[in-house]
C-alpha positions in Angstrom: 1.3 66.7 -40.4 3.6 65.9 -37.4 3.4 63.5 -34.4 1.4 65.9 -32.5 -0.9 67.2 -35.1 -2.3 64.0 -35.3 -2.6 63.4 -31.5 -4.2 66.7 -31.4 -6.8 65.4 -33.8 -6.8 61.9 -32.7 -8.1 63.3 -29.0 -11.1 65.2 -31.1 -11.7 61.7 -32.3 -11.7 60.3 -29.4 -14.4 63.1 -27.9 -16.2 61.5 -31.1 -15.8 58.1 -29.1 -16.9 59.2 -25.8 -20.1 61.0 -27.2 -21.0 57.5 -29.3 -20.0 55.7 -25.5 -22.9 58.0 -23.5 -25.3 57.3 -26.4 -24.9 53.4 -25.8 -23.4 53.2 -29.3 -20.3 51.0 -29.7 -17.4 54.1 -28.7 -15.9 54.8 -32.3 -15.2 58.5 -33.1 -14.0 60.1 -36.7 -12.6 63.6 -37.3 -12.0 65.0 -41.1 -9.8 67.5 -41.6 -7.9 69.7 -44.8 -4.4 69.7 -43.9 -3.6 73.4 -42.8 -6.9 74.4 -42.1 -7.4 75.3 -38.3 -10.9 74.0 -37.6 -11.8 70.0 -38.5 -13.9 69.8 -41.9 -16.5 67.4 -40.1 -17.0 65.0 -37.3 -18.8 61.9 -36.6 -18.9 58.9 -33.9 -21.1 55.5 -34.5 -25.0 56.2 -34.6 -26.2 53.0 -36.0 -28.7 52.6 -33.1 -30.1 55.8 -33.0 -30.3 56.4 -36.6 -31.2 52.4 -37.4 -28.8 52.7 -39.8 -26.2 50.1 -40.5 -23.8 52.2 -42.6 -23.8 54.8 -39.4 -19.9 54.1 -38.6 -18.3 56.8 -37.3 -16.2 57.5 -40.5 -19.6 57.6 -42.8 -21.2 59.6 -40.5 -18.4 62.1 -40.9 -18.0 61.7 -44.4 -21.0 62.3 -45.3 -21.2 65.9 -43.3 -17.5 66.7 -45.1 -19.4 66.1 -48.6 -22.4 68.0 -47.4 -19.9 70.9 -46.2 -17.1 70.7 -48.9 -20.0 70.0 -51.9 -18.4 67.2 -53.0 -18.7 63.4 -52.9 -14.8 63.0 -53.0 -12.8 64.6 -50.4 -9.2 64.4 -51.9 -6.3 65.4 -49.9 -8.5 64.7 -46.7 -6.9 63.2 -43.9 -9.3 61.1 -41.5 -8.5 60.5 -37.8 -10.2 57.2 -36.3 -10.4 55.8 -33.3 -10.8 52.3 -34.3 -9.6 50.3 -38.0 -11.8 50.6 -40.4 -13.9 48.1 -41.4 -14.7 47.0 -45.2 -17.7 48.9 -45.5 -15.6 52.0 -44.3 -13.0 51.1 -46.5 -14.9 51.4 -49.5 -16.1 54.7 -48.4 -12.5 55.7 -48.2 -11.7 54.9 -51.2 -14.3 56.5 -53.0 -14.1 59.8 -51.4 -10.4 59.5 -52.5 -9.1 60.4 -49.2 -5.4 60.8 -49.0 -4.6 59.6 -45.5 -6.2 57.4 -42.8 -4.8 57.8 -39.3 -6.4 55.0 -36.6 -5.6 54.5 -32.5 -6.6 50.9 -32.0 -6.3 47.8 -34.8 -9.6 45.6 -34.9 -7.6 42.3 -35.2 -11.3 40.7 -36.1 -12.9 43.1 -38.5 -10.1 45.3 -39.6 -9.8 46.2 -43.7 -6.4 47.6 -43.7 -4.5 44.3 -43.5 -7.1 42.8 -46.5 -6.4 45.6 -48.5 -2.5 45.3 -48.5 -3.0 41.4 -50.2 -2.1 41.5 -53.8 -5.5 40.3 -55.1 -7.5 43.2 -52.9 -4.9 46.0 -53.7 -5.5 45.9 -57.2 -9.1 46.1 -57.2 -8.6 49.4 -55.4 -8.8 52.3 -57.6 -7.1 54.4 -55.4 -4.7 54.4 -53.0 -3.8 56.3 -49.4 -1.3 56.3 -46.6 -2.0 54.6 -43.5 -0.3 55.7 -39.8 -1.4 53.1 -37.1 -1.5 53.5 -33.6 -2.0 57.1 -32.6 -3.4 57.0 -29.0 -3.7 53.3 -29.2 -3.8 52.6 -25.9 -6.5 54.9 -25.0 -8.8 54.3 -27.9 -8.4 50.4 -26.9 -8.8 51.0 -23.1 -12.4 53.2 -24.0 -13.2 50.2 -26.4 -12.7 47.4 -23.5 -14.6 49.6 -21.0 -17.6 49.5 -23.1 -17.6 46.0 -23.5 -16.7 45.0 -20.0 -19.9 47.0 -18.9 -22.1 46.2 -21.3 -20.8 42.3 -19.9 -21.3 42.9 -16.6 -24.7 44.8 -17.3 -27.5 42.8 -16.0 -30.0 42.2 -19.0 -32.7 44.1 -19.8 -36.3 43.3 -18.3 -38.7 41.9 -20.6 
């Protein structure tokens, strides 16, 4: 896929992102796709609060509706767009859906997985392995990320 395939598909992520944002979730957005087919395979943005779920990231959420839709608990040859890193839960999702790319916007410098799994020690318990392009909208996924949290900040607290 080129440079602007996976901007294309980074913005649908980050229409993920905005959807999670207006939901009061933390603004995270995943998009699944088969490279060469037109439409994404699935879609998903954080719903941890509204499903009180803790595994509802973004990239779960959308995994799990690519192995409802493709019938299958692995997704090889898979790429998934996300707006944030992912973090070790995700990872081992990745991993065991046998995905065959990860494409991210915005590094999480505190709970990002990608730079773990590159140490010798982590990289050989992984039984499979995927290539990573960082970066893709950065900017805009980190700017959507800050806004969140400056509001939710400056938000006066709830009544009680």
């Amino acid at each position: 896929m080129t440079r602007l395939d996976d901007e294309r598909l980074m913005k649908l992520a980050l229409a993920q992102a905005r959807r999670a944002a207006r939901a009061g979730e933390v603004p995270v957005g995943a998009v699944i796709v088969r490279p060469g087919d037109p439409a994404p395979l699935a879609r998903g943005h954080n719903m941890m609060i509204a499903r009180h779920d803790p595994t509802a990231h973004a990239e779960v959420v959308a995994m799990r509706r690519a192995g409802r839709r493709a019938a299958n608990y692995r997704l090889p040859g898979t790429v998934l767009y996300l707006t944030l890193e992912p973090c070790l839960l995700c990872l081992g999702a990745i991993v065991q859906a046998r995905m065959a790319r990860i494409v991210y916007a915005a590094e999480d410098p505190k709970r990002g997985a990608l730079s773990v799994c590159r140490k010798p020690l982590v990289a050989n318990l992984l039984h499979h392995k995927f290539r990573v392009t960082g970066g893709v909208l950065a900017e805009e996924a980190g700017e959507l990320l800050r806004g969140f949290f400056r509001s939710r900040r400056l938000a006066p607290p709830p009544a009680g």
